[in-house]
NUBARO-181990 format. One record per residue (C-alpha): residue number from 1; residue in one letter; x, y, z. Coordinates in steps of 0.1 Angstrom, whole numbers. Last residue first. Layout:
[NUM,'a',[X,Y,Z]]
...
END
This chain:
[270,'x',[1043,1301,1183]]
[269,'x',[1053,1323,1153]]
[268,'x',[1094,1313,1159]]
[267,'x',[1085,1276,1162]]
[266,'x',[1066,1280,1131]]
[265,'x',[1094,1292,1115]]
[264,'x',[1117,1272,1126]]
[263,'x',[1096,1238,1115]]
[262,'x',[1091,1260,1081]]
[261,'x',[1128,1259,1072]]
[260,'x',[1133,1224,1085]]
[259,'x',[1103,1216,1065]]
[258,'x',[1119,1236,1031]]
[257,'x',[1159,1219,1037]]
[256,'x',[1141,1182,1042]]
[255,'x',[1120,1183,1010]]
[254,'x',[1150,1202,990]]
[253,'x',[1170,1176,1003]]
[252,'x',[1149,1144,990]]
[251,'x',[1143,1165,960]]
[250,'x',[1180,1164,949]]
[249,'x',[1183,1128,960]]
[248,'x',[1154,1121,937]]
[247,'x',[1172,1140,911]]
[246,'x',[1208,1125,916]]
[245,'x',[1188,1088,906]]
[244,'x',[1170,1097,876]]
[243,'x',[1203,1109,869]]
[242,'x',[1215,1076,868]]
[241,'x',[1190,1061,856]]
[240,'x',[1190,1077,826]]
[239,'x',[1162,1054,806]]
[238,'x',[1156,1082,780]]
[237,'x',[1121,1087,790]]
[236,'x',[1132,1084,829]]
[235,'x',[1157,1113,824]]
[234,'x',[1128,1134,806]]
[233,'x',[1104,1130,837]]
[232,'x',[1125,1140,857]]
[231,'x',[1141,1168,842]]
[230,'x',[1107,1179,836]]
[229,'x',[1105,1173,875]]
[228,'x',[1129,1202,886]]
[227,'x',[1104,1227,878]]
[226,'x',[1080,1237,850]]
[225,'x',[1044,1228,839]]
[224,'x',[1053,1201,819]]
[223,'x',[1031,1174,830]]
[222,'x',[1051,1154,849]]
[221,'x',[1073,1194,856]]
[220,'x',[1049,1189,882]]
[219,'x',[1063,1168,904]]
[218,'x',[1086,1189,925]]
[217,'x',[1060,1213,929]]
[216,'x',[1035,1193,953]]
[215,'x',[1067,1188,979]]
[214,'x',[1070,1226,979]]
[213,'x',[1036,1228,980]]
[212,'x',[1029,1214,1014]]
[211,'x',[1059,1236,1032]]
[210,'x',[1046,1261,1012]]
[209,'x',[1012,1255,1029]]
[208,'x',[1025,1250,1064]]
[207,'x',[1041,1283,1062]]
[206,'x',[1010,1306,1054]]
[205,'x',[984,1280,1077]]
[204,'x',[1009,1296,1104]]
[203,'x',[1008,1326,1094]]
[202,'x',[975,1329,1091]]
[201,'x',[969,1315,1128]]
[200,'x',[990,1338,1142]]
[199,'x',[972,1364,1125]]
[198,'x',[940,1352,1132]]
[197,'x',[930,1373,1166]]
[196,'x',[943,1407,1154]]
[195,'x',[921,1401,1121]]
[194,'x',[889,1402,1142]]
[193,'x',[886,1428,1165]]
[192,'x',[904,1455,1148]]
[191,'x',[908,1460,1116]]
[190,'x',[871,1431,1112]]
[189,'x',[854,1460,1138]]
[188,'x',[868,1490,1116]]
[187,'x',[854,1476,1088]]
[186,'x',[819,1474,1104]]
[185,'x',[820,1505,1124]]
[184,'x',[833,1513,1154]]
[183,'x',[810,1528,1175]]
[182,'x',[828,1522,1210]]
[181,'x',[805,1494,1216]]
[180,'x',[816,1475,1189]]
[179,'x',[850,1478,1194]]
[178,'x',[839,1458,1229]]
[177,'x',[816,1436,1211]]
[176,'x',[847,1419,1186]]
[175,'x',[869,1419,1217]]
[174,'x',[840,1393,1231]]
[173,'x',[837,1379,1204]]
[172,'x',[866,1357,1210]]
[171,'x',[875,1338,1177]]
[170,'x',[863,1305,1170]]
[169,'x',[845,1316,1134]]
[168,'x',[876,1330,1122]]
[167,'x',[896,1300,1128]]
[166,'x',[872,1279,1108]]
[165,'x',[877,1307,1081]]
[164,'x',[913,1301,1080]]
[163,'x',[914,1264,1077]]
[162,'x',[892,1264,1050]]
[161,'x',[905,1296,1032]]
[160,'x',[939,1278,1035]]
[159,'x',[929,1249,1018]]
[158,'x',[912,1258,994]]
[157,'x',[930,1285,976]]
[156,'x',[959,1258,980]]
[155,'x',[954,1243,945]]
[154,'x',[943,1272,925]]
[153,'x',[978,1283,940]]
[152,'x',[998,1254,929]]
[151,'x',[980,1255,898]]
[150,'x',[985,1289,886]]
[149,'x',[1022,1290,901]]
[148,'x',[1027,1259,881]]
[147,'x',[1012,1271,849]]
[146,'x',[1036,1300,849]]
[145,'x',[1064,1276,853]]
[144,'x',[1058,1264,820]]
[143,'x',[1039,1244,791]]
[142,'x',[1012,1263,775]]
[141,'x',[984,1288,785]]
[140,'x',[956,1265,786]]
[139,'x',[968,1230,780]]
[138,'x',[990,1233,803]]
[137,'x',[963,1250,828]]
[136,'x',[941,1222,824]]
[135,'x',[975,1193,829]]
[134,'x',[982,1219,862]]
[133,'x',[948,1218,879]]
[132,'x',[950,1177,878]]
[131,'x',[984,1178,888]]
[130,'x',[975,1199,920]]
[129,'x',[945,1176,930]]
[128,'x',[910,1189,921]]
[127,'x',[885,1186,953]]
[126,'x',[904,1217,976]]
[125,'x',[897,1242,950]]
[124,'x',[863,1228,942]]
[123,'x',[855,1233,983]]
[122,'x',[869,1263,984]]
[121,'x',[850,1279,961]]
[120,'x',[818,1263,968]]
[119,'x',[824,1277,1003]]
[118,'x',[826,1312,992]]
[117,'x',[791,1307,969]]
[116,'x',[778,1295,1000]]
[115,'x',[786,1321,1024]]
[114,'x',[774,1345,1002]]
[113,'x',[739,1330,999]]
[112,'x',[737,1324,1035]]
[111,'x',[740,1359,1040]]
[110,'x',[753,1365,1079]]
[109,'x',[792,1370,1064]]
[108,'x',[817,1376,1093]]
[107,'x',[799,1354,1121]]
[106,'x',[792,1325,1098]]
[105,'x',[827,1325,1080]]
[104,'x',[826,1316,1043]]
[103,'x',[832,1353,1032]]
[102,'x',[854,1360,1057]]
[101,'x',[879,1331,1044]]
[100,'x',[873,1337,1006]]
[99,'x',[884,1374,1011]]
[98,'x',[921,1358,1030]]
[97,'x',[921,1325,1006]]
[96,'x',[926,1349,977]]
[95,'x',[961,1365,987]]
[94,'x',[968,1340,1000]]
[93,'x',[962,1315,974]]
[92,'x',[989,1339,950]]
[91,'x',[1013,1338,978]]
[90,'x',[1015,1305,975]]
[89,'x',[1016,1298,943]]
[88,'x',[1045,1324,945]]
[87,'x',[1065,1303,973]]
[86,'x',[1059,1269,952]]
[85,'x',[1068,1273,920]]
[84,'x',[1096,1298,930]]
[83,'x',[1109,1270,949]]
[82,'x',[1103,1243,918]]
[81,'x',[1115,1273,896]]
[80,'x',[1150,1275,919]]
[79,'x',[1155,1234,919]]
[78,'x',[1146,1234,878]]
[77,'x',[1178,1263,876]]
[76,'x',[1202,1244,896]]
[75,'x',[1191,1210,882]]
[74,'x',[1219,1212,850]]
[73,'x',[1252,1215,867]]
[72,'x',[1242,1188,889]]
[71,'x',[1243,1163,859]]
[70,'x',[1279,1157,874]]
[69,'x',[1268,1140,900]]
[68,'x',[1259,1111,877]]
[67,'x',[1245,1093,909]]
[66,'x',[1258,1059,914]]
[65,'x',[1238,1036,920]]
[64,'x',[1206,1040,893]]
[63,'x',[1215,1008,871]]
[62,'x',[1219,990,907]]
[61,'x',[1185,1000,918]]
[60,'x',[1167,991,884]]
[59,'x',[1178,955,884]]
[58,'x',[1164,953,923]]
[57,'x',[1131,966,918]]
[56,'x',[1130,939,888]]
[55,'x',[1139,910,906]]
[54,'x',[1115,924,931]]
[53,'x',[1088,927,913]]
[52,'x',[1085,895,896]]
[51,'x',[1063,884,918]]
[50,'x',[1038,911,912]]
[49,'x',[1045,908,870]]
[48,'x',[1036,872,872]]
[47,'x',[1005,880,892]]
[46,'x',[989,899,865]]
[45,'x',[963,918,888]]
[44,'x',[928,922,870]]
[43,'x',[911,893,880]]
[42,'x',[933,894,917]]
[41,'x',[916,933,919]]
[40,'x',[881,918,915]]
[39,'x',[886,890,937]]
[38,'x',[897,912,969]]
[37,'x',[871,933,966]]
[36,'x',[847,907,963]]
[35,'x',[863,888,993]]
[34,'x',[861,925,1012]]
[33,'x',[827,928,1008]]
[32,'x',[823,892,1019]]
[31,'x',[838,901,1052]]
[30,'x',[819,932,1058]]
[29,'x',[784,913,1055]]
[28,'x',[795,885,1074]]
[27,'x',[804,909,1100]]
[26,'x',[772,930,1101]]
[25,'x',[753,897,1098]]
[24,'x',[773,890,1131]]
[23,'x',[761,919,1153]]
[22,'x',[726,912,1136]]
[21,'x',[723,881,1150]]
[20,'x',[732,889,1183]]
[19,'x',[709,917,1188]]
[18,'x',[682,898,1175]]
[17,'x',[692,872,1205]]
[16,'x',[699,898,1229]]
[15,'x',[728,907,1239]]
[14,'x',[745,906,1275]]
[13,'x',[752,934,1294]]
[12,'x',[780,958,1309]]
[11,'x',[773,985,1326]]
[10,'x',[804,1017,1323]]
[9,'x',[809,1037,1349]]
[8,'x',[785,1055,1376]]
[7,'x',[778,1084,1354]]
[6,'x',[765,1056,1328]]
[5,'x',[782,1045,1293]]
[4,'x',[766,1011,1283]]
[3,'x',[783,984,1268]]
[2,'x',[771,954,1252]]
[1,'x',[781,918,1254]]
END
């Protein structure tokens, strides 16, 4: 059965015989996809490992219990770069996404040209992950927190020019015409009529971010570009469980402290 969408409701009728046959070729066609899938993982899955998962889940849980609480000592500093990580990377996007935004905006930027230059922007920032931006940079400018600001922002130049200019392109022109029509002119018409009406939205792409990026920062140390996870990744080199253990419980509350941070903020904007 088929169903069509009339202003009198929904009619429902039956299917014709191609119609039929098509409807389950369609399946067939989606279930032996997902049989090839399926076999091509399983020929290059070693099943002996995959059961033996949970033996092995379970051995590494009870050499992590309990935290060496005493390595605390040692994360205050990584747990202030991962912050500073994140808060200055996202400034630094800001600070771009805001130009980018205008730029990509139909009704702020009439030369297609323009426009797409600013949208190929954000488009490459938003198609390299975080850790992808940061193992360049490392090998750039060297190992550090630097690098993390750099690719945390690079990062979320993307994202928040994206969100930003969609938002400038639903604004009311009507305000826009009425500054016009005093003689504004075109500077004084974005002062005006235009940034006005994305300010709350700015901010609130401004805290959602660094909510995003504090999580993002926290694993970036991976690949040595600073923060709380090059003690990470050096406790799981050496096999300290233990304080593999206190750092994921460490960045378990520095995740909860930075979205109950941003959850009042954004309650405070809106």
């Amino acid at each position: 059965m088929v169903t069509i969408n009339t202003d009198d409701g929904p009619i429902w009728r039956r299917r014709t015989t191609a119609q039929q046959w098509m409807h389950w070729l369609c399946w067939l066609i989606g279930v032996a996809i997902v049989v090839y899938c399926w076999k091509l993982i399983s020929d290059r899955t070693i099943w002996f490992f995959v059961t033996d998962a949970g033996t092995q889940a379970a051995d590494l849980a009870t050499r992590m219990v309990p935290p060496k609480w005493s390595y605390m000592e040692k994360l205050w500093i990584p747990v202030w770069d991962t912050i500073n990580i994140a808060t200055l990377g996202t400034l630094l996007a800001l600070v771009a996404a805001f130009p980018i935004a205008f730029l990509a905006a139909r009704n702020t930027t009439p030369n297609k040209a323009v426009r797409a230059i600013a949208l190929l922007v954000i488009v490459s920032s938003r198609s390299i992950n975080s850790l992808i931006w940061a193992l360049m940079l490392v090998a750039i400018i060297g190992p550090g927190v630097f690098a993390g600001v750099l690719a945390i922002g690079f990062r979320s130049i993307g994202f928040c020019a994206k969100l930003l200019y969609e938002a400038i392109e639903e604004i009311d022109p009507n305000q826009v015409e009425a500054i016009e029509a005093t003689g504004a002119t075109g500077g004084q018409k974005l002062i005006y009529g235009v940034i006005p009406q994305i300010l709350p939205t700015f901010a609130g792409i401004s805290v959602f971010r660094w909510d995003i990026n504090i999580r993002e920062s926290t694993v970036l140390g991976l690949v040595g570009a600073g923060g709380i996870g090059l003690q990470l990744d050096a406790s799981i080199s050496t096999l300290a469980w233990t304080q593999v253990s206190l750092i994921l419980l460490v960045i378990l509350a520095t995740v909860i402290v930075s979205e109950w941070v941003s959850a009042k903020v954004r309650h405070a904007i809106i």
